[in-house]
ChimeraX commands (.cxc) that place a marker at each C-alpha (Angstrom):
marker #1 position 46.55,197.80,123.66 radius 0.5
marker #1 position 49.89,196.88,121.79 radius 0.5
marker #1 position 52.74,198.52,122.57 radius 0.5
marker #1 position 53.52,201.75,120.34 radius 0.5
marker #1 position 57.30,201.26,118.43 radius 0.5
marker #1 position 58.65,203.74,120.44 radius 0.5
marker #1 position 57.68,202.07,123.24 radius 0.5
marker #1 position 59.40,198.91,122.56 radius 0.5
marker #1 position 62.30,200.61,122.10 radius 0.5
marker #1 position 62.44,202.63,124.84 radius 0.5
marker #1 position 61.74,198.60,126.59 radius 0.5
marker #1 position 64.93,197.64,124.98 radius 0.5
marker #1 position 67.05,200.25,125.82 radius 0.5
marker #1 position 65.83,200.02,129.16 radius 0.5
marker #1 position 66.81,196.60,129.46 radius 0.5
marker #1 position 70.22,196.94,127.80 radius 0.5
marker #1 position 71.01,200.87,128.27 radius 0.5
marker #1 position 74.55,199.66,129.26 radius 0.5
marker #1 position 75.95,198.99,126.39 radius 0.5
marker #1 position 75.14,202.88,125.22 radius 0.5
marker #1 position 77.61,205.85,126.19 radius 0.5
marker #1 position 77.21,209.22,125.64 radius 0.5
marker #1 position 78.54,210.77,122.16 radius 0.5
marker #1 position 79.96,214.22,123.92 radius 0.5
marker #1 position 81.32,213.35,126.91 radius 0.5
marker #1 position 81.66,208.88,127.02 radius 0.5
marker #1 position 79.69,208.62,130.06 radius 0.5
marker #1 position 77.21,205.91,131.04 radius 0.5
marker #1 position 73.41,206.78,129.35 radius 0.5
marker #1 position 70.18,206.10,131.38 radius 0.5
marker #1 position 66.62,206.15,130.44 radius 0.5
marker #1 position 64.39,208.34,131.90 radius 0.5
marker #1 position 60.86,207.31,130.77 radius 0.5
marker #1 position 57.61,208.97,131.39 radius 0.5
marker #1 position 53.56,208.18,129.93 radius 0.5
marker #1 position 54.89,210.78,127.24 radius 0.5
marker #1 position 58.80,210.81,126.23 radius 0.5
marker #1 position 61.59,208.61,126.95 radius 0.5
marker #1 position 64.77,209.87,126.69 radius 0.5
marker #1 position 68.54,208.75,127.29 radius 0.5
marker #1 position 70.78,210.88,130.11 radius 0.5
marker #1 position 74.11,210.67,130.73 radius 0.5
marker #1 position 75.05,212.37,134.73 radius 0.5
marker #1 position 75.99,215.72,132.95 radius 0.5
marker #1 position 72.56,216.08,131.71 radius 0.5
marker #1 position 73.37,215.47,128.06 radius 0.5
marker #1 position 70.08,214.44,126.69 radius 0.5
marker #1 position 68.76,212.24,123.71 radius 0.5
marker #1 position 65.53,211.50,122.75 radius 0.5
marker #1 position 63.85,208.22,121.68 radius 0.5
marker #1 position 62.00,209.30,118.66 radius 0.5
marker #1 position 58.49,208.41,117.76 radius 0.5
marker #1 position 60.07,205.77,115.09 radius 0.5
marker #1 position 61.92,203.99,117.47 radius 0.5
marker #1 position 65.37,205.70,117.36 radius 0.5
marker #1 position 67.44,207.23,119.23 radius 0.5
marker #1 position 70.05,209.69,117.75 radius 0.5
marker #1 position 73.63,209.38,119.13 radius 0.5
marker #1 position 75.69,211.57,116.81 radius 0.5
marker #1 position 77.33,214.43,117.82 radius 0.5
marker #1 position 75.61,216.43,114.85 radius 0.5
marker #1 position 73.66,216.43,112.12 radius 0.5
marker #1 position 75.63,214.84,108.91 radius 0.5
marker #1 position 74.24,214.62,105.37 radius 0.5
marker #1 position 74.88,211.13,104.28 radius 0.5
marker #1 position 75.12,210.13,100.42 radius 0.5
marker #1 position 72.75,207.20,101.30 radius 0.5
marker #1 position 69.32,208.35,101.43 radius 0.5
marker #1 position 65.90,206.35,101.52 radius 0.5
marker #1 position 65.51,205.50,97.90 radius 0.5
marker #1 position 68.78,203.83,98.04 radius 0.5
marker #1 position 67.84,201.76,101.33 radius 0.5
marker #1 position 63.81,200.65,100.12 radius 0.5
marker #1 position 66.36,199.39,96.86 radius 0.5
marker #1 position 68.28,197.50,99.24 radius 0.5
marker #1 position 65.50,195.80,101.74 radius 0.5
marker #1 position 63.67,194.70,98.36 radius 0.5
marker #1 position 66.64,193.23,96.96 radius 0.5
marker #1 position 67.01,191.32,100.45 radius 0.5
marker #1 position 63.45,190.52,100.79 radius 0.5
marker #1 position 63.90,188.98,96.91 radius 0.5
marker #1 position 66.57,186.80,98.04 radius 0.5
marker #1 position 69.71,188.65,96.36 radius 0.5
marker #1 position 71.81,188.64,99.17 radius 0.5
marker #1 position 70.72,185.06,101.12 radius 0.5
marker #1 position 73.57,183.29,100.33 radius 0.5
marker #1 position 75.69,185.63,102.19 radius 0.5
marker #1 position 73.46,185.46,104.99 radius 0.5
marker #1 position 73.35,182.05,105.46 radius 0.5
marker #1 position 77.62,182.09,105.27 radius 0.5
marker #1 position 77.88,184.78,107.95 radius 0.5
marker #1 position 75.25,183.12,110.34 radius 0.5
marker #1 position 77.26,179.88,109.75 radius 0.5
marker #1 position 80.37,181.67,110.70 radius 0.5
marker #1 position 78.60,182.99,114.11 radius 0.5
marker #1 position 77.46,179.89,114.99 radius 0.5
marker #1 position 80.93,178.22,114.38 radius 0.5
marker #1 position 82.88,180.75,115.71 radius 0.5
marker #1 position 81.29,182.56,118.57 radius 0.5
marker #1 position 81.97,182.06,121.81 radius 0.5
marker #1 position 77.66,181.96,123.06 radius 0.5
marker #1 position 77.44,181.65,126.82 radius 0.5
marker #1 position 74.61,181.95,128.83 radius 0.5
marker #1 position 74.49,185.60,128.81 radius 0.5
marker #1 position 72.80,187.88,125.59 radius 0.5
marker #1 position 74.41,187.26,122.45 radius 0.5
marker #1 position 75.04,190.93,121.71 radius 0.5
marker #1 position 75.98,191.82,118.19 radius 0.5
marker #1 position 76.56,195.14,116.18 radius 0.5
marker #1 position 75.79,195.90,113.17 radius 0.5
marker #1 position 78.27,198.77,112.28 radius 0.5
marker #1 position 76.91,200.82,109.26 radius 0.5
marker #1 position 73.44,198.33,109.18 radius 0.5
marker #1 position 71.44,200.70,106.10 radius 0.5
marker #1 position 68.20,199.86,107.03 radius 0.5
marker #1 position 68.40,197.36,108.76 radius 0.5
marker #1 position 68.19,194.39,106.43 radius 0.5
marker #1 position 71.00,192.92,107.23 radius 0.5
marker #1 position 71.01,192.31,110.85 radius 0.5
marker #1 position 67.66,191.42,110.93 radius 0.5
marker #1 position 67.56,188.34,108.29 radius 0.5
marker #1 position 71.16,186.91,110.13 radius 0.5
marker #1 position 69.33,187.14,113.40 radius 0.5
marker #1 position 67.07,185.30,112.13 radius 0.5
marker #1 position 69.34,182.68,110.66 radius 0.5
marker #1 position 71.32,182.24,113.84 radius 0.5
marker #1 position 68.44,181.36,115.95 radius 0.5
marker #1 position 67.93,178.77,113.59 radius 0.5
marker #1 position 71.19,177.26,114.19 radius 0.5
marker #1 position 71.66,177.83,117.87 radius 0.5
marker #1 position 69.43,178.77,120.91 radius 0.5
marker #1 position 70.04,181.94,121.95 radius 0.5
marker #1 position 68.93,185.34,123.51 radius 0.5
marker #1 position 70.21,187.25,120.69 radius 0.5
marker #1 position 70.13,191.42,121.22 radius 0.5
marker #1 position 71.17,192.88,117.85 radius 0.5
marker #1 position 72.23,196.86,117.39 radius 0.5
marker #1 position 72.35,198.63,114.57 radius 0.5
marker #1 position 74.08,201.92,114.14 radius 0.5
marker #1 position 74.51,204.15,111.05 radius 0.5
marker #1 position 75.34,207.79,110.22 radius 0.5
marker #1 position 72.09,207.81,107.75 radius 0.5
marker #1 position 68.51,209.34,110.04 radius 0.5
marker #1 position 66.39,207.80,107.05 radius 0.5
marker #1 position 68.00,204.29,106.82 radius 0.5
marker #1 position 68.03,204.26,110.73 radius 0.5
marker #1 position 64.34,205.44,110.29 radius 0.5
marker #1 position 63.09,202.69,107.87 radius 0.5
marker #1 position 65.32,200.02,110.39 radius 0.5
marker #1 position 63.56,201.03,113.32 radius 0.5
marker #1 position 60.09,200.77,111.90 radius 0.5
marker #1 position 60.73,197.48,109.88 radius 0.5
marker #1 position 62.60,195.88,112.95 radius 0.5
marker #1 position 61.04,197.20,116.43 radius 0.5
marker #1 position 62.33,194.25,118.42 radius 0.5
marker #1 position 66.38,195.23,117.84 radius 0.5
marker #1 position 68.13,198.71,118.74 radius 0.5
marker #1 position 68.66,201.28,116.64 radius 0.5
marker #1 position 70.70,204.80,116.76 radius 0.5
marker #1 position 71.70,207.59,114.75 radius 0.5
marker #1 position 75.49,207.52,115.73 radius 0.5
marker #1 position 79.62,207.82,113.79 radius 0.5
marker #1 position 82.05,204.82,113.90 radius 0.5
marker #1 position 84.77,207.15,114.64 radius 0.5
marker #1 position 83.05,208.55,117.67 radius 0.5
marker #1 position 80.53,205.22,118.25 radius 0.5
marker #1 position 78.18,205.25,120.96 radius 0.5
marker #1 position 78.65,201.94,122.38 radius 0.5
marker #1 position 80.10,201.16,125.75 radius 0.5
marker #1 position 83.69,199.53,125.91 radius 0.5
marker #1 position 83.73,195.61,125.43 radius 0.5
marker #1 position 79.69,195.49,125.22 radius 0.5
marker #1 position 79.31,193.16,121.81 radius 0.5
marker #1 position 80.54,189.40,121.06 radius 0.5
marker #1 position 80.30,190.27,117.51 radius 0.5
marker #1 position 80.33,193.11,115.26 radius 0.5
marker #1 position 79.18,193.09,111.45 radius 0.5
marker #1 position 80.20,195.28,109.19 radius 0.5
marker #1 position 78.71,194.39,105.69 radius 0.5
marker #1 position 79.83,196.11,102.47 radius 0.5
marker #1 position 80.16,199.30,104.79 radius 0.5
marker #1 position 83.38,201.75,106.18 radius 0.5
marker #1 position 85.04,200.42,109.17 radius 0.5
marker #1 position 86.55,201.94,111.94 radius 0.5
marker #1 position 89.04,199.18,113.56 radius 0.5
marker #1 position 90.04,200.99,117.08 radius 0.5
marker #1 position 86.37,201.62,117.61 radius 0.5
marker #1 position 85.17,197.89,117.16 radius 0.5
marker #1 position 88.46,196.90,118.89 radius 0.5
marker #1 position 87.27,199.20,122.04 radius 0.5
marker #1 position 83.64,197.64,121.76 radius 0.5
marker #1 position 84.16,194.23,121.54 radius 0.5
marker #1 position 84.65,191.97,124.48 radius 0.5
marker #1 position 87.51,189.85,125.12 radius 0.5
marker #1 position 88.23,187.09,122.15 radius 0.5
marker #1 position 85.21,188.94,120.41 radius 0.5
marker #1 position 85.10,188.72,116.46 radius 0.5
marker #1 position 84.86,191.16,113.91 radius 0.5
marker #1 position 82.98,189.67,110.70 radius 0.5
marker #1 position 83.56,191.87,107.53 radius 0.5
marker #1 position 82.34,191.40,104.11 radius 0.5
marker #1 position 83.73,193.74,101.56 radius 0.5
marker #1 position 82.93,192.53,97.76 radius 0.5
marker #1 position 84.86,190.02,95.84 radius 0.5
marker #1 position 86.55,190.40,92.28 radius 0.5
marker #1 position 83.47,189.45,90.36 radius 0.5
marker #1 position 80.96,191.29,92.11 radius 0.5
marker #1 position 78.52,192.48,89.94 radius 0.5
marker #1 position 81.20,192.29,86.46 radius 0.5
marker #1 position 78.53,192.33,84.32 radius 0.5
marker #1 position 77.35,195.73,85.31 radius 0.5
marker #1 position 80.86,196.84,86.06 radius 0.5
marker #1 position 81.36,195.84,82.15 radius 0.5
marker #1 position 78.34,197.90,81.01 radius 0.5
marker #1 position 79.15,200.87,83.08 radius 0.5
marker #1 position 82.63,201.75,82.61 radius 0.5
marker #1 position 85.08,201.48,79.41 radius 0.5
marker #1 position 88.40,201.49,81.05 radius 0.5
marker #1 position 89.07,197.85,81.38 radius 0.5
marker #1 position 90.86,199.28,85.30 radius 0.5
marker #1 position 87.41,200.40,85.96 radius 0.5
marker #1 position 85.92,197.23,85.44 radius 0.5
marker #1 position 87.57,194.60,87.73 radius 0.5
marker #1 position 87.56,195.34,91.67 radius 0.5
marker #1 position 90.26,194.30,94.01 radius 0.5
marker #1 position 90.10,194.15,97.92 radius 0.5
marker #1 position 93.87,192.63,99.08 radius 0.5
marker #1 position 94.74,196.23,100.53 radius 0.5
marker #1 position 91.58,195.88,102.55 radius 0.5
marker #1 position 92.13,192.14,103.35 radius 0.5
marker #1 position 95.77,193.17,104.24 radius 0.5
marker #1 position 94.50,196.15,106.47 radius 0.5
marker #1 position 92.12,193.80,108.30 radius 0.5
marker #1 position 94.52,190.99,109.30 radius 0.5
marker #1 position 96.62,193.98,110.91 radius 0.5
marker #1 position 94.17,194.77,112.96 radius 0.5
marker #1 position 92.47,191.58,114.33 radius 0.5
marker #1 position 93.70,187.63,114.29 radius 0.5
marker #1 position 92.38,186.49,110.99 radius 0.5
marker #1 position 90.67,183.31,111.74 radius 0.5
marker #1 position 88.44,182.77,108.26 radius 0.5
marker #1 position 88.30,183.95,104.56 radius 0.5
marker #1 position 86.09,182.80,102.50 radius 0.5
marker #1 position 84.27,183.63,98.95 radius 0.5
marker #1 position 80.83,183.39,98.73 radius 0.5
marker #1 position 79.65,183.22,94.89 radius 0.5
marker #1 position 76.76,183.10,92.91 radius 0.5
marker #1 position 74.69,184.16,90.46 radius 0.5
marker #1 position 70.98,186.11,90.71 radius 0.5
marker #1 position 68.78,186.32,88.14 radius 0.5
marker #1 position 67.50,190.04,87.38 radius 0.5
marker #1 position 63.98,190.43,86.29 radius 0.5
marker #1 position 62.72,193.70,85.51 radius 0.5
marker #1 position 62.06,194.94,89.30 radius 0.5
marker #1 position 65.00,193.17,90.44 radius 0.5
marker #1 position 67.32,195.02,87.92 radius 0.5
marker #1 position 65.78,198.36,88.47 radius 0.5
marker #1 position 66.24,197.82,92.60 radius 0.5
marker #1 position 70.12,197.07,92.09 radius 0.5
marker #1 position 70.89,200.20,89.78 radius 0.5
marker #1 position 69.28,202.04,92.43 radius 0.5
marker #1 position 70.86,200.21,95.51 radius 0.5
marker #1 position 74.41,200.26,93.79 radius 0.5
marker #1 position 76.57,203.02,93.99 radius 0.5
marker #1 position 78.40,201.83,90.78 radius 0.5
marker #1 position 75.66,203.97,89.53 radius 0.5
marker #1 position 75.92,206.92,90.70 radius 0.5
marker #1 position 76.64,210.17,88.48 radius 0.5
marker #1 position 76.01,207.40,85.38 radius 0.5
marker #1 position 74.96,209.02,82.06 radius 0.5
marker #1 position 72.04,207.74,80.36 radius 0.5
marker #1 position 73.77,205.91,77.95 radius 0.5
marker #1 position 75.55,203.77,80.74 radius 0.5
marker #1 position 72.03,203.17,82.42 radius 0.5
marker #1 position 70.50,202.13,78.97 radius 0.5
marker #1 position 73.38,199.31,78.45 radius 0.5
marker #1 position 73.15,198.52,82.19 radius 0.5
marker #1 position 69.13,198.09,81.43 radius 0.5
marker #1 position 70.45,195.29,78.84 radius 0.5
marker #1 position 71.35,192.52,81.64 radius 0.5
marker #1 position 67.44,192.46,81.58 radius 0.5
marker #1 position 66.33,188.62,82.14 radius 0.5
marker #1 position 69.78,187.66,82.42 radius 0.5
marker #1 position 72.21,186.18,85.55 radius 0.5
marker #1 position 74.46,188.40,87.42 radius 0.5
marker #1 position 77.59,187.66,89.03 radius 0.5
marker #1 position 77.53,188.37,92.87 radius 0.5
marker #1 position 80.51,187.39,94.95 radius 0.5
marker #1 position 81.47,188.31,98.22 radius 0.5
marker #1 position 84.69,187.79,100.54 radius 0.5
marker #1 position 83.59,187.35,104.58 radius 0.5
marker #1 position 86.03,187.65,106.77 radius 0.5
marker #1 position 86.10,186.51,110.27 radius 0.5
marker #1 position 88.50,188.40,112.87 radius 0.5
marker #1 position 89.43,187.67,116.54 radius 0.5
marker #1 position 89.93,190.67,119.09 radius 0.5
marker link #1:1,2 radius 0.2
marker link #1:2,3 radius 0.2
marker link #1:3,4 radius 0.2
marker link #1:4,5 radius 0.2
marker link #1:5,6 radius 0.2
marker link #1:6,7 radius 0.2
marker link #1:7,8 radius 0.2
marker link #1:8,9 radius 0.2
marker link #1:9,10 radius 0.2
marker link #1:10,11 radius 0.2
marker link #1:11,12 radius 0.2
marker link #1:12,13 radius 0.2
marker link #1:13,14 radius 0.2
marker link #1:14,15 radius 0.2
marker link #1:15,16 radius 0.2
marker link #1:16,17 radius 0.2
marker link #1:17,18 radius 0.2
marker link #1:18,19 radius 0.2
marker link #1:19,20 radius 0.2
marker link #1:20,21 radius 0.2
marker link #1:21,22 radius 0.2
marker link #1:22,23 radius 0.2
marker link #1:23,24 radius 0.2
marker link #1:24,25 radius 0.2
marker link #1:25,26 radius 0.2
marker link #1:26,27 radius 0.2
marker link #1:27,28 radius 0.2
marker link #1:28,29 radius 0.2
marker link #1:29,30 radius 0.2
marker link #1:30,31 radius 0.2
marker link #1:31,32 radius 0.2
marker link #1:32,33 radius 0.2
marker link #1:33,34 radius 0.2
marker link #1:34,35 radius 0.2
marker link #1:35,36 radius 0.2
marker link #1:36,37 radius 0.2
marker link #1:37,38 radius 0.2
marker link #1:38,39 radius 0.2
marker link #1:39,40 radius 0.2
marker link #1:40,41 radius 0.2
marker link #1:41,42 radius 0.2
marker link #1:42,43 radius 0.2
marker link #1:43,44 radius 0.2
marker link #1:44,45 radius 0.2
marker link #1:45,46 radius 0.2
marker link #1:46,47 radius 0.2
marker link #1:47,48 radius 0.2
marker link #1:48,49 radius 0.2
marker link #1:49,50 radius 0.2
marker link #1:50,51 radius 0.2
marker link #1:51,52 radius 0.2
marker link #1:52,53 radius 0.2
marker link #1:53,54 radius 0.2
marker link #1:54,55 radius 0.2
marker link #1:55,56 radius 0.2
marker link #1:56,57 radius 0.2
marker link #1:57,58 radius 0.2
marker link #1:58,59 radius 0.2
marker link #1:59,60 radius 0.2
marker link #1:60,61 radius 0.2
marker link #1:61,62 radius 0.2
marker link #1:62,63 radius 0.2
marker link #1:63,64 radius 0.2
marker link #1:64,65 radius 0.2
marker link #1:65,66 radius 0.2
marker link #1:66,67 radius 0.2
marker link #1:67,68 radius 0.2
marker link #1:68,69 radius 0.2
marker link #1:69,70 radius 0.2
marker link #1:70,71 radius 0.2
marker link #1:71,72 radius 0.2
marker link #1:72,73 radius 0.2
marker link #1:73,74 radius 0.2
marker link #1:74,75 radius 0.2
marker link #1:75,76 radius 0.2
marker link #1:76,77 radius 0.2
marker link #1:77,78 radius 0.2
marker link #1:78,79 radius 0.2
marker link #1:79,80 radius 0.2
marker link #1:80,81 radius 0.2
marker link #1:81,82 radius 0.2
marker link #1:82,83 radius 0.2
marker link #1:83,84 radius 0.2
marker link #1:84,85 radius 0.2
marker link #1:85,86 radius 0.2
marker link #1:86,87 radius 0.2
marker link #1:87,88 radius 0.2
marker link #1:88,89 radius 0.2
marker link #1:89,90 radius 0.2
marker link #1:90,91 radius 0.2
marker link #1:91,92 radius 0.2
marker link #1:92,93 radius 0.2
marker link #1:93,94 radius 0.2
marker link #1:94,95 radius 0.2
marker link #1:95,96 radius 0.2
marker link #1:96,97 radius 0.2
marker link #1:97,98 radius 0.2
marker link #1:98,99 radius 0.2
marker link #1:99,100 radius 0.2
marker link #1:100,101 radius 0.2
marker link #1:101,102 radius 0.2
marker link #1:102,103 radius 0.2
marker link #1:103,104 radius 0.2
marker link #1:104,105 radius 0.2
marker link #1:105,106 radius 0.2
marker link #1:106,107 radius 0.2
marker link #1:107,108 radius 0.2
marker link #1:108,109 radius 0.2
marker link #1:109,110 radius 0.2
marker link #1:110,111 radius 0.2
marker link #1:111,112 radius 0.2
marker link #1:112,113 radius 0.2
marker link #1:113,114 radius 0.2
marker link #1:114,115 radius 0.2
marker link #1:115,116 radius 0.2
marker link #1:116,117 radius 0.2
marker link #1:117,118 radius 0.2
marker link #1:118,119 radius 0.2
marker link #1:119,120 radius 0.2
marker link #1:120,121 radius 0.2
marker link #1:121,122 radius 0.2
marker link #1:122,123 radius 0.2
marker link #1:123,124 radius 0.2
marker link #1:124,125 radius 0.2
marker link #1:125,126 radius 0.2
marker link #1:126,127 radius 0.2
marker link #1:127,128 radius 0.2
marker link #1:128,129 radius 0.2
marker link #1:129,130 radius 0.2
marker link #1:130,131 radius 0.2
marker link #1:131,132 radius 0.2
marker link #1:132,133 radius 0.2
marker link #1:133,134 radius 0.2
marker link #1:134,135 radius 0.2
marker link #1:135,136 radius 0.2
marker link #1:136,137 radius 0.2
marker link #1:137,138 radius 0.2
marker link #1:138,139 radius 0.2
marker link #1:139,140 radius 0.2
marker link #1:140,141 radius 0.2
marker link #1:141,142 radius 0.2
marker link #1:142,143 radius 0.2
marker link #1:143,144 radius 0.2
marker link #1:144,145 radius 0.2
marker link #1:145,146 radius 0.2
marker link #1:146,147 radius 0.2
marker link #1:147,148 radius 0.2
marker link #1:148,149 radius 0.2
marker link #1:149,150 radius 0.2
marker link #1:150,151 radius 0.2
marker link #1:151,152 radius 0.2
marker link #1:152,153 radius 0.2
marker link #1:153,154 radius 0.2
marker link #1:154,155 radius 0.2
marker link #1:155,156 radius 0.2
marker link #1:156,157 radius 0.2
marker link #1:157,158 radius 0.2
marker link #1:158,159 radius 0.2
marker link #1:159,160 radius 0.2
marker link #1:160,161 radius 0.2
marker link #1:161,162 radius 0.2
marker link #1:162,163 radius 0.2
marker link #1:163,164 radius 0.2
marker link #1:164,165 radius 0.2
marker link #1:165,166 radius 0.2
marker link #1:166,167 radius 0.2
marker link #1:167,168 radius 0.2
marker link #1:168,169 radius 0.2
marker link #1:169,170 radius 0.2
marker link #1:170,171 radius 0.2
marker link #1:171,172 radius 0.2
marker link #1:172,173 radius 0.2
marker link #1:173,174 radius 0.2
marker link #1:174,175 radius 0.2
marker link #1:175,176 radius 0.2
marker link #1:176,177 radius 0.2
marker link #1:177,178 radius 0.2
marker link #1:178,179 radius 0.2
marker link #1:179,180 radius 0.2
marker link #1:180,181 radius 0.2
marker link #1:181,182 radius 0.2
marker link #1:182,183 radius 0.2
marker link #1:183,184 radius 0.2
marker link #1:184,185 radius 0.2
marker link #1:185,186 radius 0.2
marker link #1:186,187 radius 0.2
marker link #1:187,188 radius 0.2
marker link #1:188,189 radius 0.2
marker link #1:189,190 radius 0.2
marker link #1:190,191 radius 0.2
marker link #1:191,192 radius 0.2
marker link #1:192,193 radius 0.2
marker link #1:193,194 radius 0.2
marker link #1:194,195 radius 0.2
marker link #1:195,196 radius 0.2
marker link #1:196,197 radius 0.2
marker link #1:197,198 radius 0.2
marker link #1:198,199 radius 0.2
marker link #1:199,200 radius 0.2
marker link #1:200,201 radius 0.2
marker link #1:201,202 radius 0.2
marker link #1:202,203 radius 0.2
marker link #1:203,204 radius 0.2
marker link #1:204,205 radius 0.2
marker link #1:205,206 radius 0.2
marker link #1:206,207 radius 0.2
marker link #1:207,208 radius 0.2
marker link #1:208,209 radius 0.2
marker link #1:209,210 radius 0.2
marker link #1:210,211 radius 0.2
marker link #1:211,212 radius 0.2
marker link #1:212,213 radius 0.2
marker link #1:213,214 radius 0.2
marker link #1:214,215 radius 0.2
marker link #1:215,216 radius 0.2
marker link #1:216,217 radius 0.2
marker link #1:217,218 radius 0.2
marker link #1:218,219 radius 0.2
marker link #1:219,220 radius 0.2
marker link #1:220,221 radius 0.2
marker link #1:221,222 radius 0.2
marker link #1:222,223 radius 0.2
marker link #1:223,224 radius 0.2
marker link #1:224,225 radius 0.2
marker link #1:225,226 radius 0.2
marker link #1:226,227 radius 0.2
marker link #1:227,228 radius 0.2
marker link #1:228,229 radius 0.2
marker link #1:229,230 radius 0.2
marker link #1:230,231 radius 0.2
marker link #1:231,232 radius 0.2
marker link #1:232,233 radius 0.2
marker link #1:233,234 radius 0.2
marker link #1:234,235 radius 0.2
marker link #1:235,236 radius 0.2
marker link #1:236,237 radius 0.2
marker link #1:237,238 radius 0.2
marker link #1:238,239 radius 0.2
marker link #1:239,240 radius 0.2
marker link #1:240,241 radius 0.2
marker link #1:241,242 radius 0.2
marker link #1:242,243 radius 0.2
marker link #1:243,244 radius 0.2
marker link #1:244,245 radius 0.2
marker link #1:245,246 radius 0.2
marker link #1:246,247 radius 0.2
marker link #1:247,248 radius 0.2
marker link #1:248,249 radius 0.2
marker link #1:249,250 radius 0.2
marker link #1:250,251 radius 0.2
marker link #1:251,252 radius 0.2
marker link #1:252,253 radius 0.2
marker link #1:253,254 radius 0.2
marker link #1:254,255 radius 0.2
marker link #1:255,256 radius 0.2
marker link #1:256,257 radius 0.2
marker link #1:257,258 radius 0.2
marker link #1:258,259 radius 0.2
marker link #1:259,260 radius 0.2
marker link #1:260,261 radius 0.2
marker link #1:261,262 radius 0.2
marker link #1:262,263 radius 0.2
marker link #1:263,264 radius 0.2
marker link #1:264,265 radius 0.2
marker link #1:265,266 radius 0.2
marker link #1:266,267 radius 0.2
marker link #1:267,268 radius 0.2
marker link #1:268,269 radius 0.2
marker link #1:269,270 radius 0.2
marker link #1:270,271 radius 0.2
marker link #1:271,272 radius 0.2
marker link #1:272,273 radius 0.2
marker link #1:273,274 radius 0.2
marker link #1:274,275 radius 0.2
marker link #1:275,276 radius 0.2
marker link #1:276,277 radius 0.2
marker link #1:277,278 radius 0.2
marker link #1:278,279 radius 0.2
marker link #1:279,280 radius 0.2
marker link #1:280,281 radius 0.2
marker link #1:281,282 radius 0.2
marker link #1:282,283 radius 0.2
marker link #1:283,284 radius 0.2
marker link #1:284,285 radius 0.2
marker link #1:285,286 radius 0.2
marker link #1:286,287 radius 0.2
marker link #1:287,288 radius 0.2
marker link #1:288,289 radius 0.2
marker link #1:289,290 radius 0.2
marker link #1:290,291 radius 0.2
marker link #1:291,292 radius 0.2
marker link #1:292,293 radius 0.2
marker link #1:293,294 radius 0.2
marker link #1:294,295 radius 0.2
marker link #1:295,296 radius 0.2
view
């Protein structure tokens, strides 16, 4: 009988339960695991359950998150349809060129994964380029994109949990990601290990302009700029790499309808925006993307 995918996790966090702490009080998190539960305990009895998707929550409390599963089955089809591969295949470059890989577990964070999509396909990539046991973590504040991650991907972790409170032991990742997605810099700094890299990708100027130029009439509203955040992340960790990655994607009808209802540029958008956005029907988009690579 194949395993059930709680059951793999619970395997998984078994195997690599040290890298967890405990959200309320930072201690170390065991598993206690019996023919019906499995559950993570910290020695003052703080409990968390694995859930019967695969999960584990690790946030303090419950948050409402503005990115809810409509949003996150637009994102894994636009990454099953190839929209973001490019950047995939730049960051997985950058890990195998960069990261220090040992003989221990490669052990890499994805820091506000969605559902998932992300870490999964650069896992993937990586182990093309370079043998390696590769454990991959994902952690988000959203339960449903942590829900469809955990179903989609049973052979990685995955946990409800905050970046400004993260549940992740001190120095227990070589790398963290943290694709198109808030950052918390002291956190990753705490989790990382010693000459560990941060890899961030935050969008580049012409990221989606042809939307941008359907959406919004203030020619401000139109371009997008990310030197503050560039600035803000060479203050915080040796920059080693930045790079653009650009390209265009060609947006057939699904395709189109999966990246109004991925993007947030979207959101709140009268009809009559959405009807000229509908326009770029058949046509090329501009996608561009700045990855930057960051030593502890």
């Amino acid at each position: 009988m194949f395993p059930t995918r709680k059951e793999r996790q619970a395997e998984l966090l078994a195997r690599h339960s040290g890298m967890l702490r405990c959200p309320v009080c930072h201690g170390a998190l065991a598993l206690i695991h019996t023919n019906s539960t499995a559950s993570l305990v910290c020695a003052s009895r703080h409990c968390f359950d694995v859930s019967r998707h695969g999960y584990v929550h690790l946030a303090n409390a419950g948050y409402r998150s503005k990115y809810e599963r409509e949003m996150f089955d637009a994102r894994r089809t636009m990454a099953a349809n190839g929209f973001f591969s490019p950047l995939y295949d730049a960051v997985s470059q950058k890990l195998a060129e960069y990261a220090a890989i040992g003989d221990e577990p490669f052990c890499v964070l994805d820091a506000g994964c969605g559902e998932g999509s992300h870490l999964a396909r650069i896992r993937e990539e990586v182990s093309k380029r370079r043998p390696v046991e590769f454990v991959g973590a994902g952690v988000d504040l959203s339960k449903a994109g942590i829900a469809l991650a955990a179903k989609a991907h049973p052979d990685l972790l995955w946990c409800v949990g905050d970046l400004a409170n993260a549940p992740f032991a001190d120095r227990s990742f070589a790398v963290i990601l943290n694709v198109l997605s808030p950052s918390n810099t002291r956190e990753f700094a705490r989790m990382l290990k010693a000459g560990g890299l941060v890899i961030k990708v935050v969008p580049g100027e012409r990221y989606l302009q042809e939307l941008r130029e359907r959406l919004y009439v203030q020619p401000g509203n139109r371009t997008y700029s990310n030197a503050a955040t560039i600035e803000r992340f060479a203050a915080s960790f040796s920059l080693l790499d930045c790079e653009q990655v650009a390209y265009s994607f060609r947006l057939d009808q699904p395709n189109l309808a999966a990246l109004i209802r991925m993007t947030p540029l979207t959101w709140g958008a009268e009809p009559q925006q959405l009807a000229k956005a509908y326009e770029l029907m058949g046509r090329e988009i501009s996608v561009e993307f700045t990855v930057l690579v960051g030593r502890k």
